[in-house]
N, C-alpha and C positions, 0 to 999 in steps of 0.2 A: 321543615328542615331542609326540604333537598333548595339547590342551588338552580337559579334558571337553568343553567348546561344540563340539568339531570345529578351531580356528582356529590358524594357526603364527603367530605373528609373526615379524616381519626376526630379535629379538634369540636363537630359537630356531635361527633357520637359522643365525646365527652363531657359536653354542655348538656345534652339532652340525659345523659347518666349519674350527674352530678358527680363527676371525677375529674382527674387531670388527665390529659391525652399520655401521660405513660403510664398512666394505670391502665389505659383504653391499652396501648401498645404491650405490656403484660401479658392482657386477655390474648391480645391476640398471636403471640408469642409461647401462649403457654406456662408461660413463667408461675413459681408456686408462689410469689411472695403476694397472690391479692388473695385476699378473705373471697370465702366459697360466696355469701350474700352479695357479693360485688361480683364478682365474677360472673352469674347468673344474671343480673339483670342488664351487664353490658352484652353480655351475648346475645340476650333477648334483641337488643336496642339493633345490636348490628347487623344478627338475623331478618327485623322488621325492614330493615333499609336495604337490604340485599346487598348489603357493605364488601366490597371483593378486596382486602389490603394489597397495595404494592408496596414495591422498593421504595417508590418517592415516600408514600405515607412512612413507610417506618422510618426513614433517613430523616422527616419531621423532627422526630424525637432522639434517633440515634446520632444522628447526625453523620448516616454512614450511608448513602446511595445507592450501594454494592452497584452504582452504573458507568460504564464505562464507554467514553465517545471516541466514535471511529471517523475519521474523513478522509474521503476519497475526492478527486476533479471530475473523474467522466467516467460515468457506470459504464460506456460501453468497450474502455480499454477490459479487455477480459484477462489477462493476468492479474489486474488489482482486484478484480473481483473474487477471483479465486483468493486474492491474500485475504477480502474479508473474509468469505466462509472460514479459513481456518484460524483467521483471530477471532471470533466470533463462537466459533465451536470451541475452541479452549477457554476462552471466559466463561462460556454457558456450563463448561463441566464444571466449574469451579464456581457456580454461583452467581456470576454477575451478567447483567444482562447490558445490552449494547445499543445506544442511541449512534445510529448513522447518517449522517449526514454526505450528500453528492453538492460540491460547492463550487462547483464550476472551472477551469484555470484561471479566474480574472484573483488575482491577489487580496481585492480587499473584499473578495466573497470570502476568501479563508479566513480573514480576519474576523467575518459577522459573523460564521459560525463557530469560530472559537469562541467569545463574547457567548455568546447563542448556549453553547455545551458550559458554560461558566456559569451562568442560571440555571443549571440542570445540577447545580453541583458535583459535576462525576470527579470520583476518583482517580481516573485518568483516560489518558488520548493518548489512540495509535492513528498515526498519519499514513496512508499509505501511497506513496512515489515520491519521488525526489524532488516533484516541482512545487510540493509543501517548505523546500528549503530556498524561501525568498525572506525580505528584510519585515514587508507585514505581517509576514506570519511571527515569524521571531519578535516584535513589537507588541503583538496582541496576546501573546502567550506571558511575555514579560508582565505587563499591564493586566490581565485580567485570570489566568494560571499562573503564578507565579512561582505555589509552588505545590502545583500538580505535578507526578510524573506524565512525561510526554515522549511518546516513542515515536522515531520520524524510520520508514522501511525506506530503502536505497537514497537518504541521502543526507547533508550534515548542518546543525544549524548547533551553534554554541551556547550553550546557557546552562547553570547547574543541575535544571529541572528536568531537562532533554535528555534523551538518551538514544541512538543512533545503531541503526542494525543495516550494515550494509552488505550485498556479496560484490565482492573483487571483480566486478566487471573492465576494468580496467589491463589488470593481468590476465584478466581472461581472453580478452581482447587482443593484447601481446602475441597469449599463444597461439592464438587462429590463425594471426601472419604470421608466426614459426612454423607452425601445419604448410601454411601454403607455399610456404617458402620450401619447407621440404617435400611439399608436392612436385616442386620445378615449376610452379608460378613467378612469371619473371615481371610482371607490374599488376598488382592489386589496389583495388581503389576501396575506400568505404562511403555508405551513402546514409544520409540520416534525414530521417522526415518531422524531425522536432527539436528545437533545442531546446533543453532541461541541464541538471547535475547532474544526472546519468549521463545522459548524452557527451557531457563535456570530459567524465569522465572515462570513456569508449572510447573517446578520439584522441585521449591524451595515451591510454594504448595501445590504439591504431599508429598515432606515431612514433611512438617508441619501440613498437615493430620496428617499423617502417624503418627507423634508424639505426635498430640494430643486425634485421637479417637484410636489409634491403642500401648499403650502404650507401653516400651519397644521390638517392633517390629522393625524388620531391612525394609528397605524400599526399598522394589522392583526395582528397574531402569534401564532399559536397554535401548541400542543403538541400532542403525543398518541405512542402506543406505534407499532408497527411491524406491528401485523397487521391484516389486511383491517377486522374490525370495529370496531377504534379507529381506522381510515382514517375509516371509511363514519359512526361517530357523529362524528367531529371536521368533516367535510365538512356533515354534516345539520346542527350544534348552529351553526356558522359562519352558514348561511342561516336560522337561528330568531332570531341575536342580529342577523345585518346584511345583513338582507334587499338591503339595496340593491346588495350587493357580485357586481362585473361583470369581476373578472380573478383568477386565483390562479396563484401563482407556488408547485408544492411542489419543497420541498427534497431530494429525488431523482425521478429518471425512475421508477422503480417506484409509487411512490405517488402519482406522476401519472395512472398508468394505474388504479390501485385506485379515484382521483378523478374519473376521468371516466368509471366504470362508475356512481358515486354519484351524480352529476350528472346522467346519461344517467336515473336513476330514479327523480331528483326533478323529470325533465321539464324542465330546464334545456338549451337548444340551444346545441353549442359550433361559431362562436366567436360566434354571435350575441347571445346572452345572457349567457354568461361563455366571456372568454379567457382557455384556461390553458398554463402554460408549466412544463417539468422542469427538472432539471439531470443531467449528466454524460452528456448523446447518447448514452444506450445503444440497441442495437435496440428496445427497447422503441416508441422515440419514433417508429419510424418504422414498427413493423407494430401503431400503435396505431389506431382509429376514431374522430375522425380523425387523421390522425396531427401531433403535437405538438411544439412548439418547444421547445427547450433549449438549455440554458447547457451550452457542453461545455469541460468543465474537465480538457481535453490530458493525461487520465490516462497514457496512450501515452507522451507527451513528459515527463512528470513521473519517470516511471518508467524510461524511457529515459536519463535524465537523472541519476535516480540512479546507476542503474547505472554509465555511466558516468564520472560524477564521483566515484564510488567506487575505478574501475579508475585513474584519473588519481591519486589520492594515493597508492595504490599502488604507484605507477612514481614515487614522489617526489616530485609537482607539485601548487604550491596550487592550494586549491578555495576561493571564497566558502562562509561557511558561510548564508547565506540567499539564495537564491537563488528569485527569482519569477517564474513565466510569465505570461503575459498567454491570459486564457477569449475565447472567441468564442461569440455567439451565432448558434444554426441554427436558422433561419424557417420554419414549417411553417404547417400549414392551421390551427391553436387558436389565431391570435392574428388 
Protein backbone atom coordinates (compact mmCIF):
# COMPACT_ATOMS: atom_id res chain seq x y z
CA UNK A 1 0.00 0.00 0.00
CA UNK A 2 2.53 2.57 1.04
CA UNK A 3 3.45 5.07 -1.82
CA UNK A 4 7.43 5.25 -2.88
CA UNK A 5 7.53 8.72 -0.72
CA UNK A 6 6.64 6.58 2.37
CA UNK A 7 2.90 8.39 2.53
CA UNK A 8 -0.89 6.52 2.84
CA UNK A 9 -3.58 8.60 2.13
CA UNK A 10 -7.36 8.42 3.73
CA UNK A 11 -8.30 6.97 -0.09
CA UNK A 12 -5.65 3.96 0.40
CA UNK A 13 -6.89 3.22 3.81
CA UNK A 14 -10.11 2.99 2.19
CA UNK A 15 -9.34 0.60 -0.66
CA UNK A 16 -7.58 -1.71 1.58
CA UNK A 17 -10.91 -1.52 4.24
CA UNK A 18 -13.30 -1.95 1.58
CA UNK A 19 -15.22 1.57 2.40
CA UNK A 20 -15.47 5.01 1.01
CA UNK A 21 -12.88 7.52 2.17
CA UNK A 22 -15.68 9.34 4.32
CA UNK A 23 -16.35 6.39 6.13
CA UNK A 24 -12.39 6.23 6.46
CA UNK A 25 -12.97 10.21 7.46
CA UNK A 26 -15.99 9.19 10.07
CA UNK A 27 -13.46 6.76 11.81
CA UNK A 28 -11.25 9.13 11.99
CA UNK A 29 -13.41 11.85 13.26
CA UNK A 30 -15.29 9.99 15.60
CA UNK A 31 -18.46 10.38 14.23
CA UNK A 32 -21.21 7.73 15.42
CA UNK A 33 -22.92 7.17 12.18
CA UNK A 34 -20.40 3.96 11.10
CA UNK A 35 -21.43 0.55 12.30
CA UNK A 36 -18.98 -0.58 15.38
CA UNK A 37 -17.69 -3.92 12.65
CA UNK A 38 -16.50 -1.20 10.32
CA UNK A 39 -15.21 0.97 12.57
CA UNK A 40 -12.79 -1.73 14.11
CA UNK A 41 -11.42 -2.93 11.14
CA UNK A 42 -10.58 0.68 9.68
CA UNK A 43 -8.76 1.32 12.81
CA UNK A 44 -6.94 -1.80 12.63
CA UNK A 45 -5.97 -0.80 8.85
CA UNK A 46 -4.82 2.67 9.91
CA UNK A 47 -3.13 1.57 13.10
CA UNK A 48 -1.08 -1.09 10.73
CA UNK A 49 0.01 1.90 8.60
CA UNK A 50 0.89 4.15 11.33
CA UNK A 51 -1.70 6.44 9.50
CA UNK A 52 -1.13 10.15 11.34
CA UNK A 53 -4.42 12.24 9.48
CA UNK A 54 -3.94 15.92 8.63
CA UNK A 55 -5.93 18.88 7.55
CA UNK A 56 -5.13 18.08 3.93
CA UNK A 57 -6.44 14.44 4.38
CA UNK A 58 -9.59 15.55 5.84
CA UNK A 59 -10.13 18.67 3.56
CA UNK A 60 -10.11 15.37 0.75
CA UNK A 61 -13.43 14.69 1.84
CA UNK A 62 -14.56 17.98 3.61
CA UNK A 63 -13.44 19.83 1.35
CA UNK A 64 -12.55 22.20 4.16
CA UNK A 65 -8.52 22.72 4.68
CA UNK A 66 -8.90 24.72 7.80
CA UNK A 67 -5.28 26.06 6.12
CA UNK A 68 -4.47 29.25 5.78
CA UNK A 69 -1.60 31.04 3.41
CA UNK A 70 0.52 33.54 4.79
CA UNK A 71 3.27 35.71 2.32
CA UNK A 72 5.78 37.72 3.24
CA UNK A 73 8.95 39.28 0.63
CA UNK A 74 11.99 39.09 3.04
CA UNK A 75 12.11 37.13 6.27
CA UNK A 76 14.66 39.37 7.33
CA UNK A 77 12.54 42.65 7.44
CA UNK A 78 11.69 41.98 11.32
CA UNK A 79 8.55 43.77 11.87
CA UNK A 80 6.78 41.50 9.23
CA UNK A 81 7.92 38.76 10.90
CA UNK A 82 6.63 39.61 14.06
CA UNK A 83 3.14 40.33 11.94
CA UNK A 84 3.44 36.48 11.11
CA UNK A 85 3.76 35.26 14.63
CA UNK A 86 0.81 36.99 15.68
CA UNK A 87 -1.28 36.00 12.52
CA UNK A 88 -0.22 32.68 12.94
CA UNK A 89 -0.88 32.37 16.77
CA UNK A 90 -4.55 33.54 16.31
CA UNK A 91 -5.36 31.13 13.42
CA UNK A 92 -3.51 28.27 15.61
CA UNK A 93 -6.10 29.23 18.44
CA UNK A 94 -8.74 28.91 16.35
CA UNK A 95 -7.88 25.82 14.54
CA UNK A 96 -6.26 26.56 11.39
CA UNK A 97 -2.85 25.94 10.58
CA UNK A 98 -0.69 28.22 8.22
CA UNK A 99 1.32 27.37 5.07
CA UNK A 100 4.03 30.35 4.71
CA UNK A 101 5.65 31.15 2.19
CA UNK A 102 8.97 34.03 1.74
CA UNK A 103 8.47 35.05 -2.02
CA UNK A 104 11.09 37.31 -2.58
CA UNK A 105 10.15 41.27 -3.88
CA UNK A 106 10.35 40.23 -7.65
CA UNK A 107 6.50 40.44 -8.43
CA UNK A 108 5.81 37.48 -10.38
CA UNK A 109 7.43 35.44 -7.44
CA UNK A 110 4.16 36.76 -5.67
CA UNK A 111 2.27 35.58 -8.30
CA UNK A 112 3.85 31.76 -8.19
CA UNK A 113 3.13 31.43 -4.89
CA UNK A 114 -0.32 32.47 -4.87
CA UNK A 115 -1.00 29.95 -7.84
CA UNK A 116 1.25 27.73 -5.35
CA UNK A 117 -1.29 28.42 -2.04
CA UNK A 118 -4.22 27.78 -4.82
CA UNK A 119 -3.23 24.12 -5.01
CA UNK A 120 -3.07 23.89 -1.34
CA UNK A 121 -6.60 24.88 -1.34
CA UNK A 122 -6.53 27.41 1.63
CA UNK A 123 -9.23 29.05 2.84
CA UNK A 124 -7.54 32.14 2.93
CA UNK A 125 -4.24 34.58 2.51
CA UNK A 126 -2.81 37.34 4.78
CA UNK A 127 -0.21 39.32 2.75
CA UNK A 128 2.00 40.94 4.81
CA UNK A 129 3.60 44.63 3.61
CA UNK A 130 2.52 46.81 1.15
CA UNK A 131 4.69 45.75 -1.54
CA UNK A 132 2.03 42.76 -1.96
CA UNK A 133 -0.02 45.76 -3.48
CA UNK A 134 1.42 45.58 -7.30
CA UNK A 135 -0.72 44.79 -10.54
CA UNK A 136 0.67 40.77 -10.56
CA UNK A 137 -0.40 40.10 -7.40
CA UNK A 138 -3.78 41.59 -8.06
CA UNK A 139 -3.94 39.42 -11.42
CA UNK A 140 -2.99 36.12 -9.91
CA UNK A 141 -5.37 36.40 -7.03
CA UNK A 142 -8.15 37.34 -9.71
CA UNK A 143 -7.13 34.34 -11.95
CA UNK A 144 -6.55 31.73 -9.59
CA UNK A 145 -8.24 32.98 -5.76
CA UNK A 146 -10.93 34.51 -6.99
CA UNK A 147 -12.88 34.02 -4.37
CA UNK A 148 -10.89 33.43 -1.41
CA UNK A 149 -10.71 35.91 1.15
CA UNK A 150 -7.45 37.84 0.98
CA UNK A 151 -5.96 40.15 3.53
CA UNK A 152 -3.22 42.65 2.26
CA UNK A 153 -1.50 44.38 6.03
CA UNK A 154 -0.29 48.15 5.28
CA UNK A 155 -1.50 48.32 1.86
CA UNK A 156 -4.51 48.54 -1.00
CA UNK A 157 -5.24 46.43 -3.85
CA UNK A 158 -9.08 46.58 -5.16
CA UNK A 159 -11.10 43.50 -5.70
CA UNK A 160 -14.30 42.07 -3.98
CA UNK A 161 -12.26 39.19 -2.35
CA UNK A 162 -9.43 41.54 -0.84
CA UNK A 163 -9.63 43.00 2.13
CA UNK A 164 -7.12 45.78 3.37
CA UNK A 165 -5.94 46.51 7.04
CA UNK A 166 -3.95 49.43 7.08
CA UNK A 167 -2.45 51.96 9.99
CA UNK A 168 -2.60 55.74 9.18
CA UNK A 169 1.01 56.16 8.57
CA UNK A 170 0.40 58.86 6.46
CA UNK A 171 -1.27 61.06 9.30
CA UNK A 172 0.99 59.84 11.37
CA UNK A 173 3.65 61.17 9.52
CA UNK A 174 1.92 64.65 9.30
CA UNK A 175 2.16 64.81 13.04
CA UNK A 176 5.83 64.12 13.42
CA UNK A 177 6.47 67.45 11.34
CA UNK A 178 3.77 69.22 13.65
CA UNK A 179 5.97 67.74 16.67
CA UNK A 180 8.89 69.23 14.99
CA UNK A 181 7.63 72.03 14.14
CA UNK A 182 6.61 72.72 17.65
CA UNK A 183 9.84 71.65 18.66
CA UNK A 184 11.36 75.01 16.84
CA UNK A 185 12.71 72.76 14.02
CA UNK A 186 13.07 75.31 11.20
CA UNK A 187 13.94 72.84 8.08
CA UNK A 188 13.13 69.02 8.41
CA UNK A 189 13.90 66.65 5.66
CA UNK A 190 12.68 62.81 5.36
CA UNK A 191 14.84 60.11 4.07
CA UNK A 192 13.59 56.68 2.71
CA UNK A 193 15.55 53.71 1.85
CA UNK A 194 12.79 51.87 -0.28
CA UNK A 195 10.06 52.82 -2.27
CA UNK A 196 6.77 50.79 -1.75
CA UNK A 197 2.75 52.01 -0.89
CA UNK A 198 3.98 52.59 2.41
CA UNK A 199 6.57 54.56 1.51
CA UNK A 200 4.44 56.64 -0.94
CA UNK A 201 2.21 56.88 1.60
CA UNK A 202 4.76 58.53 4.36
CA UNK A 203 5.85 60.99 1.90
CA UNK A 204 2.49 62.01 0.87
CA UNK A 205 2.40 63.06 4.97
CA UNK A 206 5.59 64.27 5.09
CA UNK A 207 4.33 66.70 2.54
CA UNK A 208 1.41 67.71 3.84
CA UNK A 209 3.41 68.59 6.98
CA UNK A 210 5.50 70.20 5.19
CA UNK A 211 2.82 72.31 3.76
CA UNK A 212 0.98 73.04 6.42
CA UNK A 213 3.39 73.78 9.38
CA UNK A 214 6.14 74.67 7.11
CA UNK A 215 4.53 77.22 4.77
CA UNK A 216 5.97 77.91 1.41
CA UNK A 217 9.01 75.43 2.05
CA UNK A 218 10.24 72.98 -0.50
CA UNK A 219 9.94 69.58 1.06
CA UNK A 220 12.99 67.67 1.73
CA UNK A 221 12.73 63.86 0.11
CA UNK A 222 15.17 61.84 -0.72
CA UNK A 223 15.85 58.18 -1.72
CA UNK A 224 18.42 55.60 -1.49
CA UNK A 225 18.95 51.63 -1.30
CA UNK A 226 18.72 49.64 1.96
CA UNK A 227 22.33 49.09 3.05
CA UNK A 228 24.46 50.68 5.57
CA UNK A 229 26.45 52.46 2.78
CA UNK A 230 23.60 53.98 0.79
CA UNK A 231 22.33 55.01 4.35
CA UNK A 232 25.61 56.59 5.30
CA UNK A 233 26.26 58.49 1.49
CA UNK A 234 22.40 59.62 1.38
CA UNK A 235 22.82 60.96 5.04
CA UNK A 236 26.44 62.80 4.02
CA UNK A 237 25.13 64.08 0.43
CA UNK A 238 21.82 65.44 2.51
CA UNK A 239 24.20 67.76 4.76
CA UNK A 240 26.52 68.77 1.45
CA UNK A 241 23.16 69.88 -0.38
CA UNK A 242 21.29 71.52 2.88
CA UNK A 243 23.54 72.17 5.29
CA UNK A 244 20.98 74.06 7.18
CA UNK A 245 18.81 70.97 7.87
CA UNK A 246 18.14 70.38 11.91
CA UNK A 247 15.47 67.32 11.98
CA UNK A 248 15.17 63.91 9.89
CA UNK A 249 12.42 61.95 9.95
CA UNK A 250 13.72 58.22 8.29
CA UNK A 251 11.31 56.03 6.95
CA UNK A 252 12.05 52.97 9.12
CA UNK A 253 13.57 52.43 12.84
CA UNK A 254 16.36 50.56 11.28
CA UNK A 255 17.72 53.28 9.13
CA UNK A 256 17.33 55.40 11.85
CA UNK A 257 19.73 53.85 13.77
CA UNK A 258 22.22 53.38 10.55
CA UNK A 259 21.54 57.47 10.53
CA UNK A 260 22.46 58.32 13.61
CA UNK A 261 25.77 56.32 13.56
CA UNK A 262 26.25 58.79 10.32
CA UNK A 263 25.48 61.78 12.12
CA UNK A 264 27.32 60.61 15.20
CA UNK A 265 30.55 60.92 12.44
CA UNK A 266 29.90 63.91 11.00
CA UNK A 267 30.00 65.31 14.50
CA UNK A 268 26.45 66.44 14.44
CA UNK A 269 24.99 66.23 18.19
CA UNK A 270 21.43 64.66 18.50
CA UNK A 271 19.01 66.32 19.44
CA UNK A 272 20.91 69.36 19.77
CA UNK A 273 21.78 69.82 16.31
CA UNK A 274 19.55 67.55 14.49
CA UNK A 275 16.38 65.98 15.71
CA UNK A 276 15.82 62.59 14.46
CA UNK A 277 12.65 60.51 14.48
CA UNK A 278 11.92 56.51 13.00
CA UNK A 279 8.91 54.68 12.25
CA UNK A 280 7.38 51.29 13.33
CA UNK A 281 8.75 51.37 17.40
CA UNK A 282 10.97 48.66 16.89
CA UNK A 283 13.56 47.86 19.75
CA UNK A 284 15.72 49.37 17.79
CA UNK A 285 14.35 52.73 19.01
CA UNK A 286 14.79 52.25 22.21
CA UNK A 287 18.35 50.40 22.76
CA UNK A 288 19.57 52.99 20.34
CA UNK A 289 22.24 56.08 21.67
CA UNK A 290 20.35 58.10 22.22
CA UNK A 291 17.39 56.48 22.00
CA UNK A 292 14.80 57.63 19.38
CA UNK A 293 11.40 58.67 18.81
CA UNK A 294 9.07 56.89 16.54
CA UNK A 295 5.92 56.64 14.66
CA UNK A 296 4.55 53.28 15.66
CA UNK A 297 2.47 52.01 13.17
CA UNK A 298 0.33 49.23 15.53
CA UNK A 299 2.01 46.42 13.35
CA UNK A 300 0.61 44.03 16.44
CA UNK A 301 -2.92 45.49 15.94
CA UNK A 302 -2.89 45.52 12.10
CA UNK A 303 -1.95 41.96 12.11
CA UNK A 304 -4.06 41.02 14.81
CA UNK A 305 -6.78 42.53 13.09
CA UNK A 306 -6.21 40.73 10.07
CA UNK A 307 -6.13 37.79 11.54
CA UNK A 308 -9.08 38.21 12.97
CA UNK A 309 -11.21 39.77 10.54
CA UNK A 310 -10.27 36.88 8.36
CA UNK A 311 -11.56 34.16 11.07
CA UNK A 312 -14.96 36.47 11.19
CA UNK A 313 -15.74 35.95 7.31
CA UNK A 314 -15.05 32.62 7.98
CA UNK A 315 -17.80 32.07 10.43
CA UNK A 316 -20.05 34.09 7.74
CA UNK A 317 -19.94 37.64 8.88
CA UNK A 318 -19.12 40.94 7.10
CA UNK A 319 -15.91 42.51 7.29
CA UNK A 320 -15.10 46.23 5.98
CA UNK A 321 -12.90 45.83 3.21
CA UNK A 322 -10.53 48.88 4.23
CA UNK A 323 -10.22 49.18 7.21
CA UNK A 324 -7.64 52.00 9.07
CA UNK A 325 -5.91 52.21 12.40
CA UNK A 326 -4.94 55.36 13.86
CA UNK A 327 -0.36 55.43 14.56
CA UNK A 328 0.87 57.05 17.72
CA UNK A 329 3.82 58.71 18.27
CA UNK A 330 6.47 57.57 21.01
CA UNK A 331 8.76 60.63 22.48
CA UNK A 332 12.17 59.79 23.16
CA UNK A 333 15.43 61.55 23.79
CA UNK A 334 16.14 62.49 19.57
CA UNK A 335 13.59 65.12 19.37
Amino acid sequence: MRHKSGSVTIYDIAKEAGVSASTVSRVINNKSTVKEETRERVLEILKKNSFSPNEAARGLVTRSSRMIGILISDVRTVQHTEGIYFVERELAANGYSCLIHYTTKNTSEMARYIRELSRWKVEGVVMIGSIFANEDVLNAIEEYLPKTPVFLCNGYLKRPNIYCVVSDEKGGVTNLVRLLAEKGRKHPAMLFNQISASSTEKERGFREGISTYYPGQEAMVRYCGTTREEVDELVRNLFEEKPETDAIIFSEDIMALMGIRMLNDLGKKIPEDVAVAGINNMVFSEISIPRFTSLDNVLHTVSATAANSLLAILNGKRVSHKILLPTRIVERESI
